[in-house]
C-alpha positions as CSV (number, residue, x, y, z in Angstrom):
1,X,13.9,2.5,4.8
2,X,15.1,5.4,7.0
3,X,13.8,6.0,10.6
4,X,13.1,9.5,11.8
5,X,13.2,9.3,15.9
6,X,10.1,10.9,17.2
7,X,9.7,11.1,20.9
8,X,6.9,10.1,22.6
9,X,6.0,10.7,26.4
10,X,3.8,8.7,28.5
11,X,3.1,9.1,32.6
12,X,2.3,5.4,32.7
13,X,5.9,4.3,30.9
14,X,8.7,5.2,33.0
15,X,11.1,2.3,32.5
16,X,13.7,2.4,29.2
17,X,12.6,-0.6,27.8
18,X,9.0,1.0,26.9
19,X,10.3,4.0,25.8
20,X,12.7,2.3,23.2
21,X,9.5,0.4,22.1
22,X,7.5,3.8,21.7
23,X,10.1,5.7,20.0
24,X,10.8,2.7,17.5
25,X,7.0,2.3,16.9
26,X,6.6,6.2,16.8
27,X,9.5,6.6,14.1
28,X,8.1,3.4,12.4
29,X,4.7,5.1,11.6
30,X,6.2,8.9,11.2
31,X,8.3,6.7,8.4
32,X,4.9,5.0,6.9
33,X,3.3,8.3,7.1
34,X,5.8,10.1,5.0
35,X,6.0,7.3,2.4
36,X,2.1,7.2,2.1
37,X,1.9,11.4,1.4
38,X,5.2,10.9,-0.8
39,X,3.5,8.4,-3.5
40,X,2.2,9.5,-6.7
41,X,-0.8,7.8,-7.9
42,X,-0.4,9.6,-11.0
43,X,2.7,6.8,-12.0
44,X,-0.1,3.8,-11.6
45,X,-0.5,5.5,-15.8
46,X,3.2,4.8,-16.6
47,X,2.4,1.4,-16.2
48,X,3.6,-1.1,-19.2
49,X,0.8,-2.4,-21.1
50,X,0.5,-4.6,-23.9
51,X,0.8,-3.5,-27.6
52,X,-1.7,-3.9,-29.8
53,X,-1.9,-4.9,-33.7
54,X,-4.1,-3.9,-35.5
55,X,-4.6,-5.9,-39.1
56,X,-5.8,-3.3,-42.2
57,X,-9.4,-3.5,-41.3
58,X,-8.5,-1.9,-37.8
59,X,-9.1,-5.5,-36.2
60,X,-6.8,-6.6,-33.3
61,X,-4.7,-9.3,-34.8
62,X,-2.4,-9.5,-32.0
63,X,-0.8,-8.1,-28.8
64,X,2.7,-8.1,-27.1
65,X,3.1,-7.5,-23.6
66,X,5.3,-9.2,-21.3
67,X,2.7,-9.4,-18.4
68,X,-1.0,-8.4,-20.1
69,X,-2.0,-5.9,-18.2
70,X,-5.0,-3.5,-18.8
71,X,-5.3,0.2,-17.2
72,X,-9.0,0.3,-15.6
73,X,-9.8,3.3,-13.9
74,X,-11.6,2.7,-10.2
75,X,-14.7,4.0,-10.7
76,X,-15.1,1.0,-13.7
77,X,-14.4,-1.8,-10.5
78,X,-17.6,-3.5,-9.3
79,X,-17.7,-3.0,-6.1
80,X,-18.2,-6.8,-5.1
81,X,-14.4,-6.7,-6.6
82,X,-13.3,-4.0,-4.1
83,X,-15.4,-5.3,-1.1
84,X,-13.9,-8.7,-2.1
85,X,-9.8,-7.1,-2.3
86,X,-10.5,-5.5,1.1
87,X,-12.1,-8.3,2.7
88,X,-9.0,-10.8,1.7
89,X,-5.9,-8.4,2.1
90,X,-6.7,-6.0,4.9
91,X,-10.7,-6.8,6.8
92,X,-9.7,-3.8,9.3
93,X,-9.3,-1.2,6.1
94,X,-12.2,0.7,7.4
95,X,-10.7,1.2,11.0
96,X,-7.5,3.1,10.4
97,X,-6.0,5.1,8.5
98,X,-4.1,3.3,6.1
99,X,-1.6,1.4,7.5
100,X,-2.6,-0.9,10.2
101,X,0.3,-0.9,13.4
102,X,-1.0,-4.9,14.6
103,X,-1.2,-6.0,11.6
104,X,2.9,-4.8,11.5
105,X,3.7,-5.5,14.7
106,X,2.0,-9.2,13.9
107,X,3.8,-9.3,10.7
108,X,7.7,-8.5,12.1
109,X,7.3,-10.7,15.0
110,X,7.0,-13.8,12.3
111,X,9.7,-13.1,10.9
């Protein structure tokens, strides 16, 4: 992962230690920013997904995949399923933007 240093300048933060902090969170999210615009949803259709064979009356007699995976498009997903996805892996998704600075700041500091 590369770091781009933005600068950011607050009245209230006038010793060194906080401004390390806010350029390292600042260049932190530039960095997730520019990650999230550069990712092509149109590569979740390159996916691997299991072949299928067919016997002569066009019945499936068997697949082989190495992990069986079927392409569903969204708009197929219940949305219990969704509600249920957000609720376990991110329960703030609807307050920000798409990446969640606590929830990273929370995550490095157990490492």
């Amino acid at each position: 992962m590369v770091f781009q240093a933005v600068v950011l300048y607050s009245r209230r933060d006038s010793g060194s230690g906080g401004s390390f902090v806010t350029v390292f969170f600042s260049s932190v999210v530039f960095d997730l920013k520019a990650q999230a615009n550069a990712f092509e949803l149109n590569k979740l259709d390159q996916m691997e997904s299991a072949s299928v064979i067919l016997d002569r009356n066009g019945k499936i007699f068997g697949q082989i995949y190495v992990e069986n995976r079927e392409t569903v498009p969204y708009e197929k997903l219940a949305p219990d399923l969704i509600n249920a996805v957000i609720a376990v892996e991110d329960a703030k998704f609807y307050e920000h933007h798409g990446y969640d600075l606590l929830g990273i700041i929370r995550a490095a500091l157990k490492i």
